[in-house]
C-alpha positions in Angstrom: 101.9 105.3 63.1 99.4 104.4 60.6 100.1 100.4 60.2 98.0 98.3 62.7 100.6 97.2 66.1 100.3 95.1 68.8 101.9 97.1 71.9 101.5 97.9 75.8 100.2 101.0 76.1 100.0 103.2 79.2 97.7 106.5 80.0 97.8 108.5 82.7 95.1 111.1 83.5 96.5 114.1 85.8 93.8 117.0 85.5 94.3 119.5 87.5 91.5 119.6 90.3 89.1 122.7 89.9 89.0 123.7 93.2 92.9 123.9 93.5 93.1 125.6 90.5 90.5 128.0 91.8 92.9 128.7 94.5 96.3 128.8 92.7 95.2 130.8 89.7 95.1 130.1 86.0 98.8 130.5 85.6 100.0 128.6 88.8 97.6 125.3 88.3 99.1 125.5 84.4 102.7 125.3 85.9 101.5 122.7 88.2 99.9 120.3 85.2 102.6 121.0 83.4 105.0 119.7 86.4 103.4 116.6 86.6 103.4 115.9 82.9 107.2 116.5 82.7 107.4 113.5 85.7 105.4 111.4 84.4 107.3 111.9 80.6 110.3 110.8 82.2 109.4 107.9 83.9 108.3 106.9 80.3 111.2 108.1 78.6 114.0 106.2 80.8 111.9 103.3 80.4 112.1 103.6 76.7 108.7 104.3 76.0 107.3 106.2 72.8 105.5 109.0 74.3 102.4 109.6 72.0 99.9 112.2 73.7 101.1 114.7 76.4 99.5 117.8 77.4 98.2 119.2 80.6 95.4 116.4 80.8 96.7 113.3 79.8 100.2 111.6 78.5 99.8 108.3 76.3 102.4 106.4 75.5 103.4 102.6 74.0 106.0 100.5 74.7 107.3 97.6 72.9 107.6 95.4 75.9 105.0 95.4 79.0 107.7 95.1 81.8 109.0 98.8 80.9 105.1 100.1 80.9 104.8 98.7 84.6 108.1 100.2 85.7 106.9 103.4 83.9 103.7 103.3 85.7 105.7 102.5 89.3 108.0 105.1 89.2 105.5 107.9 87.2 103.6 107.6 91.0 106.8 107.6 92.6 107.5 110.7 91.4 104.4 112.2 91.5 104.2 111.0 94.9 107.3 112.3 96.0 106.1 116.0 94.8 104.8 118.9 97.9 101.5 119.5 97.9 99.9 122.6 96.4 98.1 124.7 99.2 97.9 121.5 101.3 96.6 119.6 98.1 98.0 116.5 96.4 98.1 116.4 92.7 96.2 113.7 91.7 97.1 111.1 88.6 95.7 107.7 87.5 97.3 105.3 85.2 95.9 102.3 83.3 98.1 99.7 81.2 97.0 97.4 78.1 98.5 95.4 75.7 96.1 95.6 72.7 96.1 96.9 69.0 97.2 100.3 68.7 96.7 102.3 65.4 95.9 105.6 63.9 98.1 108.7 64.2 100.4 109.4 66.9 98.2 112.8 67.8 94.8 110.4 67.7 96.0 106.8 68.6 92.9 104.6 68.3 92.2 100.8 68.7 91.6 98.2 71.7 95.5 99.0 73.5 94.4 102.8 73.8 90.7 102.5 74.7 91.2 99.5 77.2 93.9 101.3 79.1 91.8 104.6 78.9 89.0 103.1 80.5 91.4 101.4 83.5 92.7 104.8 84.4 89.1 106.1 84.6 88.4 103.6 87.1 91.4 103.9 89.3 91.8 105.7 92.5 93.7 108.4 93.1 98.0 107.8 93.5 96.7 104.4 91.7 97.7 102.4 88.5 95.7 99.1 87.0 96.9 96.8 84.2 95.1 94.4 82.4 95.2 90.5 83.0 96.4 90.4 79.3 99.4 92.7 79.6 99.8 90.5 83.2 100.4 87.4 80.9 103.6 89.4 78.8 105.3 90.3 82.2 109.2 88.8 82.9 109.4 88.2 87.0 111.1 91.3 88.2 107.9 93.8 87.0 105.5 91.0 87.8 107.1 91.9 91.8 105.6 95.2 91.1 101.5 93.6 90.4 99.5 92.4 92.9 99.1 88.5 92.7 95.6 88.4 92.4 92.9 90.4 90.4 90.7 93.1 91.7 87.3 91.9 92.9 83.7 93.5 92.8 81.0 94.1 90.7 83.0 96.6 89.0 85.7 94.7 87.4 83.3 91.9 87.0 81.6 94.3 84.2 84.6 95.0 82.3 85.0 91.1 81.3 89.0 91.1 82.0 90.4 90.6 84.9 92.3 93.9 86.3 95.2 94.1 89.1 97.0 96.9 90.6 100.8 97.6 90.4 102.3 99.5 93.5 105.6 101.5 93.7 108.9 100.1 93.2 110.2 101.3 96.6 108.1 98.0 97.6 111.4 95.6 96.0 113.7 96.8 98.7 111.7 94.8 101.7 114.3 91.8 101.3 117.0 94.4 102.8 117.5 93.1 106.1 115.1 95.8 108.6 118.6 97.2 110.0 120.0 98.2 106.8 116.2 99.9 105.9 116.3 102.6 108.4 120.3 103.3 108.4 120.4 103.5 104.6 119.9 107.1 103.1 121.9 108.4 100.5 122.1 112.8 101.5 122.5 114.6 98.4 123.2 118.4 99.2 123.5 120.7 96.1 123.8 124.5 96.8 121.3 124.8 99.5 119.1 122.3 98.7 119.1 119.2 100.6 117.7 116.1 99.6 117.9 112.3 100.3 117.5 108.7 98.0 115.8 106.6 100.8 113.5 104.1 101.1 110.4 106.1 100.8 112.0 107.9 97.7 114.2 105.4 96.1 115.0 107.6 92.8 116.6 110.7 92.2 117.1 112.6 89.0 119.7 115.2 88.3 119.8 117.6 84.7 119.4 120.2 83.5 115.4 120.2 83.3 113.2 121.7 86.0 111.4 118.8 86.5 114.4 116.8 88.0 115.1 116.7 91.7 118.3 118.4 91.6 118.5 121.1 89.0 122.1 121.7 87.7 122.2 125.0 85.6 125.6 124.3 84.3 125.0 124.6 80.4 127.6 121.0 79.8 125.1 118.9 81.7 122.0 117.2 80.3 118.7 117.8 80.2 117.8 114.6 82.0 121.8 113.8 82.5 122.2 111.4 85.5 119.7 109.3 87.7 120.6 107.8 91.4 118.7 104.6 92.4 118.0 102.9 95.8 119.1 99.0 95.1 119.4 96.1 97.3 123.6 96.4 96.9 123.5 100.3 97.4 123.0 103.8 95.7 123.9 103.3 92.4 124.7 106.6 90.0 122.9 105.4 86.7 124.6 108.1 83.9 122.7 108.9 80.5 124.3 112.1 79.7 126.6 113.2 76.6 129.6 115.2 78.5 129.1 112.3 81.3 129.1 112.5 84.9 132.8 112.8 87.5 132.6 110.9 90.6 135.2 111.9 93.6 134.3 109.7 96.8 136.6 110.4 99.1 139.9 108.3 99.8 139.7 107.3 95.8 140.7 108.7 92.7 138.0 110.9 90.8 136.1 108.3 88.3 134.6 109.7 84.9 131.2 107.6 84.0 129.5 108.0 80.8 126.2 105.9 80.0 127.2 103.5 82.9 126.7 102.9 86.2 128.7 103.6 89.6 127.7 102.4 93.1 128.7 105.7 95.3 129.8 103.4 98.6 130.7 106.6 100.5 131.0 110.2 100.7 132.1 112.7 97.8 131.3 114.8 95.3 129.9 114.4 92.1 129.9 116.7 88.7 127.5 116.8 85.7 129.8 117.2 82.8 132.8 119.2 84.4 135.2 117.5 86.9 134.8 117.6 90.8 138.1 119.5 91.1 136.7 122.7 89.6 135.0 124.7 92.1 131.6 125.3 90.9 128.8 126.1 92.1 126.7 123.4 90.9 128.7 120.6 92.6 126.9 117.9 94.2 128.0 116.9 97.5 127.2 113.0 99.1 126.9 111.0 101.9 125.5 108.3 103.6 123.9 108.8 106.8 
């Protein structure tokens, strides 16, 4: 990456806090970093993002278009949001977005996209991401749901000379589902004896391979990061992104094979990552709606 780009760029800043590290020990608070930098890597991998910097500290990365940086940045505090504390402790990140000139190497990116968004994450709270009036401009309608209307106030942003807003969580779309269907509508995922739900508060779910996921499938012919399930206005939809693909079994219908596609589950059943639902296995996952 030595040529001179124009691109949105996104850094998140998730130190570990020195008190809980204090209290977990050296190896436990490197785990923990190390869990939080795996979340937020996804969130910027399944939005197609180039991740550039990611270590224990920070992750940096670029996008070619803004509205998959502000989805990124949604559903990175999503997921870091959606993690149990440590000792009674949150783990704390802070994201800031720009679009600006990006250059140098990918292990030292320099110029105005890097240091601008830098400089927002600084200055944001806690659970909080910012983006930059000029990233604003770039944004198609469904991420510009996801930034507040109007710009951060105070003396503060008045200093920095651009104006600033925040963007909240994407589990903020689904208030046009009529208030019935809100508190009736959660997906219950169990998987050995782990059980979890997609709901409102918690509207994505990941499933591979990888630690970091929600559900962890040890089977060696699933992915890495082989399947998501998403919260949408029309149901819980099974996104697939694996190679072996994912088998589908709701019950009353023939078992369905999905491969880098998507499948609303409308009702209970069971669903395998890369091996068929008919095979008893241990890492099944079993579904309903409750």
């Amino acid at each position: 990456m030595s040529e001179r780009k124009n691109l949105c760029v996104l850094v998140a800043l998730h130190p570990v806090d020195a008190v809980l590290a204090e209290r977990l020990g050296a190896d436990e608070a490197r785990h923990a970093a190390e869990r939080h930098a795996r979340r937020i890597e996804r969130a910027v991998v399944m939005q197609g993002g180039q991740v550039l910097i990611d270590d224990a500290e920070q992750t940096v990365a670029a996008f070619e278009r803004g509205d998959a940086a502000v989805h990124a940045a949604s559903e990175a505090l999503e997921r870091i949001h959606a993690l149990p504390p440590l000792l009674g402790s949150k783990q704390t990140v802070r994201i800031g977005v720009h679009y600006g000139a990006l250059e140098g190497s990918a292990e030292e990116p320099v110029g105005d996209g890097p240091a601008v968004a830098r400089q927002l994450a600084h200055l944001a709270e806690s659970g909080q991401a910012l983006i930059s009036g000029t990233a604003v401009m770039l944004l198609g309608g469904a991420a510009r749901q996801l930034v507040g209307s109007q710009p951060l106030s105070g003396p503060v942003w008045t200093r920095i000379g651009i104006p600033v807003h925040a963007i909240g969580q994407r589990s903020g779309l689904v208030t046009s589902v009529p208030g019935a269907t809100r508190l009736s509508s959660r997906l219950r995922l169990r998987h050995q004896q782990e059980v979890v739900f997609v709901e409102e508060l918690r509207p994505v779910l990941l499933l591979g391979r990888e630690l970091a996921n929600d559900i962890t499938i040890m089977d060696p012919r699933a992915s890495r990061q082989h399947a998501r399930i998403e919260r949408r206005p029309e149901g819980f939809v099974l996104f697939d992104q694996s190679t072996n693909g994912s088998f589908v079994a709701i019950e009353g219908k023939p078992e369905c094979f999905v491969r880098q596609e998507s499948m609303l589950l409308d009702g209970p059943g069971r669903l395998g990552c890369g091996f068929s639902t008919t095979e008893v296995e241990r890492d099944l996952v079993f579904f309903d709606i409750v």
